[in-house]
N, CA, C, O and CB atoms as a CASP TS submission, in Angstrom:
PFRMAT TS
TARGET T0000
AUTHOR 0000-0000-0000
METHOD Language model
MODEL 1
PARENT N/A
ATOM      1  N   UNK     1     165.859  89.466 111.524  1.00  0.00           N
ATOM      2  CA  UNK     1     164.528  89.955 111.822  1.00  0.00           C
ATOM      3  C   UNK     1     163.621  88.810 112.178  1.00  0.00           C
ATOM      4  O   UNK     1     164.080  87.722 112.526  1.00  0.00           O
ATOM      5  CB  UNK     1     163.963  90.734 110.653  1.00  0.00           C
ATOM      6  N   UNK     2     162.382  89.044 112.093  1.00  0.00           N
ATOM      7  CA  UNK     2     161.259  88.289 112.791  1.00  0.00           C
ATOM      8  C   UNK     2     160.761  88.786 113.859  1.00  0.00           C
ATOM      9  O   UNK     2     161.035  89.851 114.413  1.00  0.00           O
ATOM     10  CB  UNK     2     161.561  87.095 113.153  1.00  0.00           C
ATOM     11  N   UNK     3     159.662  87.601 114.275  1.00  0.00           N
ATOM     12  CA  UNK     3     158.935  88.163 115.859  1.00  0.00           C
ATOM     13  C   UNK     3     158.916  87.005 116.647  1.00  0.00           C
ATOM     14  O   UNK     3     158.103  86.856 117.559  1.00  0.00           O
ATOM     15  CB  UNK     3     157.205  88.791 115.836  1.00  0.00           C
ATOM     16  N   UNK     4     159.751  86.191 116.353  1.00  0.00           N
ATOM     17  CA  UNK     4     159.424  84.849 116.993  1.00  0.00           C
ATOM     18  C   UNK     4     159.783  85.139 118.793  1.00  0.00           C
ATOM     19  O   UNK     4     160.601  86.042 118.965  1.00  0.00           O
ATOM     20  CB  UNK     4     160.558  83.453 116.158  1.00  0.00           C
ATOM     21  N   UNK     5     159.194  84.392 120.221  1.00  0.00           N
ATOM     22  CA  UNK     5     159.450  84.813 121.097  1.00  0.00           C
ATOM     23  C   UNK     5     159.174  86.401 121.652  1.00  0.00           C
ATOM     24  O   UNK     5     159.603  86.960 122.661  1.00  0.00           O
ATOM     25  CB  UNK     5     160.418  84.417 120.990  1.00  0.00           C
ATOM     26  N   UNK     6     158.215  86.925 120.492  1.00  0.00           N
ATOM     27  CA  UNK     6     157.728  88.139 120.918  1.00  0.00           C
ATOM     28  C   UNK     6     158.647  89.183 121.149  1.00  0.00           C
ATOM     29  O   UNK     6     158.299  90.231 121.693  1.00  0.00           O
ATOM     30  CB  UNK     6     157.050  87.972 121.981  1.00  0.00           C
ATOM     31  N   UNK     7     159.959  88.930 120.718  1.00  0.00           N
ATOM     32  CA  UNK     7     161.246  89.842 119.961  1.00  0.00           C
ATOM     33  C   UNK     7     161.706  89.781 118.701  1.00  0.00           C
ATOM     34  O   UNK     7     162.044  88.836 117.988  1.00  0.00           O
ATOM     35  CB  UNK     7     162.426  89.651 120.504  1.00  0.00           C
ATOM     36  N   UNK     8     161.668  90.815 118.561  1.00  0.00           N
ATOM     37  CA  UNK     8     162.557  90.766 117.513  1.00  0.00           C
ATOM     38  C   UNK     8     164.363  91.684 117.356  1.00  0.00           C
ATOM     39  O   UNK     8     165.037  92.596 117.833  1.00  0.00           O
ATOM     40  CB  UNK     8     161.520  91.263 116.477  1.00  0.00           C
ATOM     41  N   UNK     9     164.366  90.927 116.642  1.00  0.00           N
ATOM     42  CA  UNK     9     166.563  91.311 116.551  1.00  0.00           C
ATOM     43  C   UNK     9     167.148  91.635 115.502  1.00  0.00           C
ATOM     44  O   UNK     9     166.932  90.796 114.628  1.00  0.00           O
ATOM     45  CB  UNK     9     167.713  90.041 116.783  1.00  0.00           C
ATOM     46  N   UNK    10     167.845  92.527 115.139  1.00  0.00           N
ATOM     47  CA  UNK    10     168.752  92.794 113.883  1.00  0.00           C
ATOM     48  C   UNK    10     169.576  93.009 114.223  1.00  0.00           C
ATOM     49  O   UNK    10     169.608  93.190 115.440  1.00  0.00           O
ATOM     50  CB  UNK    10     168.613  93.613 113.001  1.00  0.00           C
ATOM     51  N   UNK    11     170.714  93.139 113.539  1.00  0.00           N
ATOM     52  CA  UNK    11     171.963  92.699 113.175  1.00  0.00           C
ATOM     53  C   UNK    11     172.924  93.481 112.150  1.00  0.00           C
ATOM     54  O   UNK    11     173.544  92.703 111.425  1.00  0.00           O
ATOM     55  CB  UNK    11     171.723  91.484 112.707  1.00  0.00           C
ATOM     56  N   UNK    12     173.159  94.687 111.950  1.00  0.00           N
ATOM     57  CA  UNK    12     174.110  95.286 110.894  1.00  0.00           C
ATOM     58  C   UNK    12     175.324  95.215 110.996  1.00  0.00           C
ATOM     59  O   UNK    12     175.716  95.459 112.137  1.00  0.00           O
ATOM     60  CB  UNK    12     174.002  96.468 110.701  1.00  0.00           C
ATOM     61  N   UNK    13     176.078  94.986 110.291  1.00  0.00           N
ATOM     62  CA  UNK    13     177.638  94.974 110.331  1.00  0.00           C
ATOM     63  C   UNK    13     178.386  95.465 108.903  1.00  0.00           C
ATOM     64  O   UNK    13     178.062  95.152 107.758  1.00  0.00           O
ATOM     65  CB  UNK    13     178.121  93.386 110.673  1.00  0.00           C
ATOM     66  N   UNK    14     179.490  96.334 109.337  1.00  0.00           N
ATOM     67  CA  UNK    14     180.249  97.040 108.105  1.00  0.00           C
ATOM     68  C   UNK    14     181.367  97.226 108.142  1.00  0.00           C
ATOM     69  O   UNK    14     181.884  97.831 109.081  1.00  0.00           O
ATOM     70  CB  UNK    14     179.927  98.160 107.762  1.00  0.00           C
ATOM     71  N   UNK    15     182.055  96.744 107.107  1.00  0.00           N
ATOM     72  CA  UNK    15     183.422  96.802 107.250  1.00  0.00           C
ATOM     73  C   UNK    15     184.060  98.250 107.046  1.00  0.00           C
ATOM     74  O   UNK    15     183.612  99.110 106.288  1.00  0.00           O
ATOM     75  CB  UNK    15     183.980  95.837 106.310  1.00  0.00           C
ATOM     76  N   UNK    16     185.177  98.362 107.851  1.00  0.00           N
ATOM     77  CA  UNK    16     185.850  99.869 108.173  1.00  0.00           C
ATOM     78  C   UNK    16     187.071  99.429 106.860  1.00  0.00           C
ATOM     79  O   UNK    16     187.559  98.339 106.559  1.00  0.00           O
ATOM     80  CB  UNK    16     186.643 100.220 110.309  1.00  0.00           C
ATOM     81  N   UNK    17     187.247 100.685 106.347  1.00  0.00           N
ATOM     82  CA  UNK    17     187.956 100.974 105.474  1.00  0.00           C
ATOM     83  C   UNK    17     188.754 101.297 105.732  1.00  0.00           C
ATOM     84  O   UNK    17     188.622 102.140 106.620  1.00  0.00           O
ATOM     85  CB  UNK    17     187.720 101.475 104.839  1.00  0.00           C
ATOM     86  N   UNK    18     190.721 100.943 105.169  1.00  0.00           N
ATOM     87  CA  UNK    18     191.515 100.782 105.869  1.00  0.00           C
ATOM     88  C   UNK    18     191.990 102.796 105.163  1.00  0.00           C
ATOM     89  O   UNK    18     191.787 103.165 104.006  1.00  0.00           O
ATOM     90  CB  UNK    18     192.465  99.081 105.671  1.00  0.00           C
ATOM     91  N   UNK    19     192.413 103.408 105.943  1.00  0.00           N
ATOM     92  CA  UNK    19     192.668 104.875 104.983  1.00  0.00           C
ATOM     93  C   UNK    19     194.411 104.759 105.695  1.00  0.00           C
ATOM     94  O   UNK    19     194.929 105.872 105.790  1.00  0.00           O
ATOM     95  CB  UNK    19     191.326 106.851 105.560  1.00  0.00           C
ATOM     96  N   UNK    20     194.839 104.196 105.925  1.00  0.00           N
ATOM     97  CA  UNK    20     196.635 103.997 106.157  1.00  0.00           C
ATOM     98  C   UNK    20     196.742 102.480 105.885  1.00  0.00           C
ATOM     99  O   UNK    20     196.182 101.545 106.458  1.00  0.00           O
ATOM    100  CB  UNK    20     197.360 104.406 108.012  1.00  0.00           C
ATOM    101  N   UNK    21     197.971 102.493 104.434  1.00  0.00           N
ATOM    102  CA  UNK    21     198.426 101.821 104.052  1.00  0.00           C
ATOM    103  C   UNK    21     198.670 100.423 105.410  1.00  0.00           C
ATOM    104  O   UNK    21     198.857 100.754 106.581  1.00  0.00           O
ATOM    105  CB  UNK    21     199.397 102.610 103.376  1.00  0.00           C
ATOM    106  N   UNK    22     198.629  99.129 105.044  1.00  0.00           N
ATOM    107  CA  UNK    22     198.637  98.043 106.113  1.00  0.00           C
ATOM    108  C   UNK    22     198.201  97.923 107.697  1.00  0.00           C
ATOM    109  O   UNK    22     198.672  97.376 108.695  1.00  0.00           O
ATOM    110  CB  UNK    22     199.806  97.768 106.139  1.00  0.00           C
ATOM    111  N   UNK    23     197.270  98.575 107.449  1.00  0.00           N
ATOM    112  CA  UNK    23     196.481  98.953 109.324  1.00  0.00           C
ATOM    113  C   UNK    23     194.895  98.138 108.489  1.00  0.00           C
ATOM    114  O   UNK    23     194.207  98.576 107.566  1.00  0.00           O
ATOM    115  CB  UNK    23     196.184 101.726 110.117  1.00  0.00           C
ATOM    116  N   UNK    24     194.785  97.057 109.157  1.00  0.00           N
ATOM    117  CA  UNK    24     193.222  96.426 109.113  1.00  0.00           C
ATOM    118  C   UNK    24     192.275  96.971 110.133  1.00  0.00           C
ATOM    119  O   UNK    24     192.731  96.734 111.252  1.00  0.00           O
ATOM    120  CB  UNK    24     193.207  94.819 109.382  1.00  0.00           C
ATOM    121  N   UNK    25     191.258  97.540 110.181  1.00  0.00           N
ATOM    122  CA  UNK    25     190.292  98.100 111.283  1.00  0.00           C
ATOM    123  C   UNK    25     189.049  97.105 111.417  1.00  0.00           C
ATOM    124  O   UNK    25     188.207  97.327 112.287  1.00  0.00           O
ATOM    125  CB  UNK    25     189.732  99.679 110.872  1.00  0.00           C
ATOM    126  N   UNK    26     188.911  95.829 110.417  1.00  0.00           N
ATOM    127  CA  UNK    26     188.007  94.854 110.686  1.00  0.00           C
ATOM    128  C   UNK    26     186.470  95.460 110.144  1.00  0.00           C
ATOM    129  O   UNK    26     186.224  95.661 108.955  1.00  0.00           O
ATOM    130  CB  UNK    26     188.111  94.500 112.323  1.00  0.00           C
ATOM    131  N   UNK    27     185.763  95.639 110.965  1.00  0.00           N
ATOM    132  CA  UNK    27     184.239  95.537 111.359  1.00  0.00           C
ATOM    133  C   UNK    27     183.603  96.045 112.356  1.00  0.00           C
ATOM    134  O   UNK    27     183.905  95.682 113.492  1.00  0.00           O
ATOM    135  CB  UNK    27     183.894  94.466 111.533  1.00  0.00           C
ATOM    136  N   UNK    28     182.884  96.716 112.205  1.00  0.00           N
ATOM    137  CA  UNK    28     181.684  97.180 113.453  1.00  0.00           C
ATOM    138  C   UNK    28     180.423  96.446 113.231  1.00  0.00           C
ATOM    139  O   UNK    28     179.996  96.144 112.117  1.00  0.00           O
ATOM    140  CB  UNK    28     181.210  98.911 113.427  1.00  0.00           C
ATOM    141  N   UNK    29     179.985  96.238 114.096  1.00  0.00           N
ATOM    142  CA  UNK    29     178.538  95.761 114.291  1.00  0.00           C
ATOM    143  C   UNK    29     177.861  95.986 115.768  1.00  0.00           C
ATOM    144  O   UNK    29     178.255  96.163 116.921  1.00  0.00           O
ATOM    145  CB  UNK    29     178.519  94.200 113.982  1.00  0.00           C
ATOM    146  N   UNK    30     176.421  95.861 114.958  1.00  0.00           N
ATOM    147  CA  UNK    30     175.470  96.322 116.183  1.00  0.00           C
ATOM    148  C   UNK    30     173.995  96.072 115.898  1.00  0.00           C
ATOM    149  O   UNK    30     173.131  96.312 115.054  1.00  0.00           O
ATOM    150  CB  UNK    30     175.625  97.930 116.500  1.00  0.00           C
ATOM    151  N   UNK    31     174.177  95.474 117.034  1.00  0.00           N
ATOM    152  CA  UNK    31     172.847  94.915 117.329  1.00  0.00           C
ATOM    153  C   UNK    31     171.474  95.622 117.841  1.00  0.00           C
ATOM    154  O   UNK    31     171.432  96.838 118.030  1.00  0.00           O
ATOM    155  CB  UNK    31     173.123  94.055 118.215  1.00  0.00           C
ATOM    156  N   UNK    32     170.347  94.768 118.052  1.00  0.00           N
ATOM    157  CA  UNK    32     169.254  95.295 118.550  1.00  0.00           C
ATOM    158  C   UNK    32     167.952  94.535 118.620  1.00  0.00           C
ATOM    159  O   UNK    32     167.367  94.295 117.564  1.00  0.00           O
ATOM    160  CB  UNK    32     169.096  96.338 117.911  1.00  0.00           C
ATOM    161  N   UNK    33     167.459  94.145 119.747  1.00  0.00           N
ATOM    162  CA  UNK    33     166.534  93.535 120.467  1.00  0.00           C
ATOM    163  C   UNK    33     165.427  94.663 120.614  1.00  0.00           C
ATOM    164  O   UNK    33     165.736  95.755 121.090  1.00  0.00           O
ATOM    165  CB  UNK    33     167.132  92.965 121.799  1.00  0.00           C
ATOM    166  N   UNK    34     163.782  94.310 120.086  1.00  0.00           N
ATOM    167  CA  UNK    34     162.526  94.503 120.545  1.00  0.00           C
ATOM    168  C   UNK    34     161.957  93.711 120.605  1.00  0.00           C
ATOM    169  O   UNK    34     161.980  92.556 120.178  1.00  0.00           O
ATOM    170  CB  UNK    34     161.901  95.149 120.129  1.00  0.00           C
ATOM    171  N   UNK    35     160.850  94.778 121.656  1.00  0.00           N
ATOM    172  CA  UNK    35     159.583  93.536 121.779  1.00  0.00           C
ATOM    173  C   UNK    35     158.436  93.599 120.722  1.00  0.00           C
ATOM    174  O   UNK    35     157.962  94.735 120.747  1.00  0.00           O
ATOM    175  CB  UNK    35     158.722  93.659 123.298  1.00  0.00           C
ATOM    176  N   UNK    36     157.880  92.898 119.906  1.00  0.00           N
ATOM    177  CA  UNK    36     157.047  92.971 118.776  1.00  0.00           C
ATOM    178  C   UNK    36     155.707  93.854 119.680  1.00  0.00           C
ATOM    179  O   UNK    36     155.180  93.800 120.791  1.00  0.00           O
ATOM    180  CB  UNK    36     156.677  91.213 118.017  1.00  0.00           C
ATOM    181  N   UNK    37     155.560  94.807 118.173  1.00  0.00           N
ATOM    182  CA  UNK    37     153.908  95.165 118.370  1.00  0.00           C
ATOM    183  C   UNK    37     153.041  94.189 118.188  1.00  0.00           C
ATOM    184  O   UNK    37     153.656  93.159 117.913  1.00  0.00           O
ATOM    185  CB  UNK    37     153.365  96.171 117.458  1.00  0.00           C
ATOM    186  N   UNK    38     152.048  94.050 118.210  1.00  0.00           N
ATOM    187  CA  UNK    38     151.042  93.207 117.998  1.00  0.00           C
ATOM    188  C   UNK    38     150.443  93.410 116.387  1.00  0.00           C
ATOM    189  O   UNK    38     149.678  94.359 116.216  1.00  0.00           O
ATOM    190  CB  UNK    38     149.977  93.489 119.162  1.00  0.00           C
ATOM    191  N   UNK    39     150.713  92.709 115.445  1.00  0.00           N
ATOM    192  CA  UNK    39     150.339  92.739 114.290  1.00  0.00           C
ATOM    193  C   UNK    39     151.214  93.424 113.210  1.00  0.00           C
ATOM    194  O   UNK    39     150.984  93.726 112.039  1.00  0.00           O
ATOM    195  CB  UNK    39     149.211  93.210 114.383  1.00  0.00           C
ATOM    196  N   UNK    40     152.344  93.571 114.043  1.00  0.00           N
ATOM    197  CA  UNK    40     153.687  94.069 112.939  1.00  0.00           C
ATOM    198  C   UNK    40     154.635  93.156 112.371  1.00  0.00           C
ATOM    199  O   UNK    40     155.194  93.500 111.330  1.00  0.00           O
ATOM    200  CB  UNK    40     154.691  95.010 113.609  1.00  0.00           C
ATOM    201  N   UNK    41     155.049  91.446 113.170  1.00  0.00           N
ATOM    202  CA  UNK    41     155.974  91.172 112.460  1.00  0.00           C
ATOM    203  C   UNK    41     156.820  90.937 113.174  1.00  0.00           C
ATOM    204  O   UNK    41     156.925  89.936 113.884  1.00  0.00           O
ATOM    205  CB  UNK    41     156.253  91.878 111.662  1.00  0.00           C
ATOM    206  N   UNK    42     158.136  92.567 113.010  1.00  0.00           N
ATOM    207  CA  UNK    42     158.763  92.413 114.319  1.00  0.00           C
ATOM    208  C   UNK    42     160.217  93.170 113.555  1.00  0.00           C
ATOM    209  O   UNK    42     161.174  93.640 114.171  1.00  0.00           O
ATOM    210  CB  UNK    42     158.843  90.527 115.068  1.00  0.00           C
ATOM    211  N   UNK    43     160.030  93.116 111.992  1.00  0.00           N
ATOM    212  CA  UNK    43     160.896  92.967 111.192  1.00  0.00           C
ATOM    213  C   UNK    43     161.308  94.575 111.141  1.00  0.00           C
ATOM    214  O   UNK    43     162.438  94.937 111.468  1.00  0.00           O
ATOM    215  CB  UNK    43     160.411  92.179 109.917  1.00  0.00           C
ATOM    216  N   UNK    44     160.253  95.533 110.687  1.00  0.00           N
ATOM    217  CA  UNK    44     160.451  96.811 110.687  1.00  0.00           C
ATOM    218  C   UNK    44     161.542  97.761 111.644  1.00  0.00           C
ATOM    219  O   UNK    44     162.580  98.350 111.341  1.00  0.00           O
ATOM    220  CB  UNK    44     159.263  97.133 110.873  1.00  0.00           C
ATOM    221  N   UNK    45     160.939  97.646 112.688  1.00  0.00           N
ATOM    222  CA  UNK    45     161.794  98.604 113.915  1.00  0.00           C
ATOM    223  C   UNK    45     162.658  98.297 114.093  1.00  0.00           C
ATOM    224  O   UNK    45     163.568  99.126 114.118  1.00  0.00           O
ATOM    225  CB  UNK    45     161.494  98.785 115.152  1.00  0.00           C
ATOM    226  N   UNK    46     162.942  96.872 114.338  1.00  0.00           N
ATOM    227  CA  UNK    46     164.542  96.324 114.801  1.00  0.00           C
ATOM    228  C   UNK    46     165.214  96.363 113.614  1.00  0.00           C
ATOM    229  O   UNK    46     166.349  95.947 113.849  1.00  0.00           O
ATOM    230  CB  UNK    46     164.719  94.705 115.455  1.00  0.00           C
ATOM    231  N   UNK    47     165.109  96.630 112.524  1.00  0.00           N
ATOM    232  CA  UNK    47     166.023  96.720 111.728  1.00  0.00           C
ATOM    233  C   UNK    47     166.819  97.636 111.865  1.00  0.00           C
ATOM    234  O   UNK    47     168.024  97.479 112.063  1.00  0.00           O
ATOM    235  CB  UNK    47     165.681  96.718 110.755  1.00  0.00           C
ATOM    236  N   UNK    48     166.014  99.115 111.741  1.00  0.00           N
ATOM    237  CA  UNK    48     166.176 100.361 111.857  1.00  0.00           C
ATOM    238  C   UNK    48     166.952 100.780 113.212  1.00  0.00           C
ATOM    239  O   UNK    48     167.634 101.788 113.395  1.00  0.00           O
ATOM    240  CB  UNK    48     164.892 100.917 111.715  1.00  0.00           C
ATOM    241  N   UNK    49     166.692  99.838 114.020  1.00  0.00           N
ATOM    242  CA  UNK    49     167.213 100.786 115.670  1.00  0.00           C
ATOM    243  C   UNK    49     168.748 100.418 115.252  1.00  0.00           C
ATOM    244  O   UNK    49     169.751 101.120 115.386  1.00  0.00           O
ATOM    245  CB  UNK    49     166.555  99.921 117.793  1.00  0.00           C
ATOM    246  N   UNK    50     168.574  98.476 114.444  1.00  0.00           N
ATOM    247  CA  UNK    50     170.286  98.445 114.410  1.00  0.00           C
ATOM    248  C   UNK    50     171.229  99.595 113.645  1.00  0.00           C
ATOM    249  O   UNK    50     172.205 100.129 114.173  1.00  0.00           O
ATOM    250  CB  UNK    50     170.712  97.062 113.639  1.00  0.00           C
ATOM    251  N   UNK    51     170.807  99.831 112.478  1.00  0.00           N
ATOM    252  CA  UNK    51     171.034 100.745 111.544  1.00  0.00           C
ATOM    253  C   UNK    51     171.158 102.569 112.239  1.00  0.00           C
ATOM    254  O   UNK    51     171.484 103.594 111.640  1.00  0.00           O
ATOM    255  CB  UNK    51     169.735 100.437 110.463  1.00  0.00           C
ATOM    256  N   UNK    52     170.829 102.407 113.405  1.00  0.00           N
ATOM    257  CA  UNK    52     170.617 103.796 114.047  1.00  0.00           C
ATOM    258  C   UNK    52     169.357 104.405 113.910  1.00  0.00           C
ATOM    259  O   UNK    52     168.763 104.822 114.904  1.00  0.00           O
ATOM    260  CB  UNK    52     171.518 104.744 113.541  1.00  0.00           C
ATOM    261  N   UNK    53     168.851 104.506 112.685  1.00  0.00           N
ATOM    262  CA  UNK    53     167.152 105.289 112.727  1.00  0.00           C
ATOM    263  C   UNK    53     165.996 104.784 113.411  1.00  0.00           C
ATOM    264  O   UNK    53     165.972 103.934 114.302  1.00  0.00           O
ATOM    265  CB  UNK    53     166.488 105.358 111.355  1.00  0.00           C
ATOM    266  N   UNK    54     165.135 105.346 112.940  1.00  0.00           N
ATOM    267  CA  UNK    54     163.869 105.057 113.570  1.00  0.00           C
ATOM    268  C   UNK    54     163.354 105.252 115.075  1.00  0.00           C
ATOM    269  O   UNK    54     162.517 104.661 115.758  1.00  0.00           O
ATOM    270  CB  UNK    54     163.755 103.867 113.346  1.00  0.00           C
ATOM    271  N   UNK    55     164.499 106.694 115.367  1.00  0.00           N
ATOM    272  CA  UNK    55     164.292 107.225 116.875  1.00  0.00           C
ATOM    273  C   UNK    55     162.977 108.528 116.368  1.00  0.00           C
ATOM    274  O   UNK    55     162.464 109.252 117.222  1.00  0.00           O
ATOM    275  CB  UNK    55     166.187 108.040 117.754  1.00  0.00           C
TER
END
């Protein structure tokens, strides 16, 4: 998070759970770039868009 550069970015990532014995599925992640409101930060929204909410 942050607002530095008048974006801000988050970042979630979660590991997939293996449900068949010796099969690794790793990780998903996903990102997300805004442009800061003016007097927010920057931290709020981009968290959320990574996470999926805040549509």
């Amino acid at each position: 998070g942050g607002c530095g550069g008048g974006e801000a970015r988050a970042t979630a990532t979660v590991e997939i759970p293996s449900v068949i014995p010796g099969f690794d599925f790793g990780s998903a992640e996903k990102s997300a770039t805004m442009p800061c409101d003016e007097g927010d930060g920057g931290a709020g929204r981009a968290a959320q868009a990574a996470l999926g909410g805040g549509r």
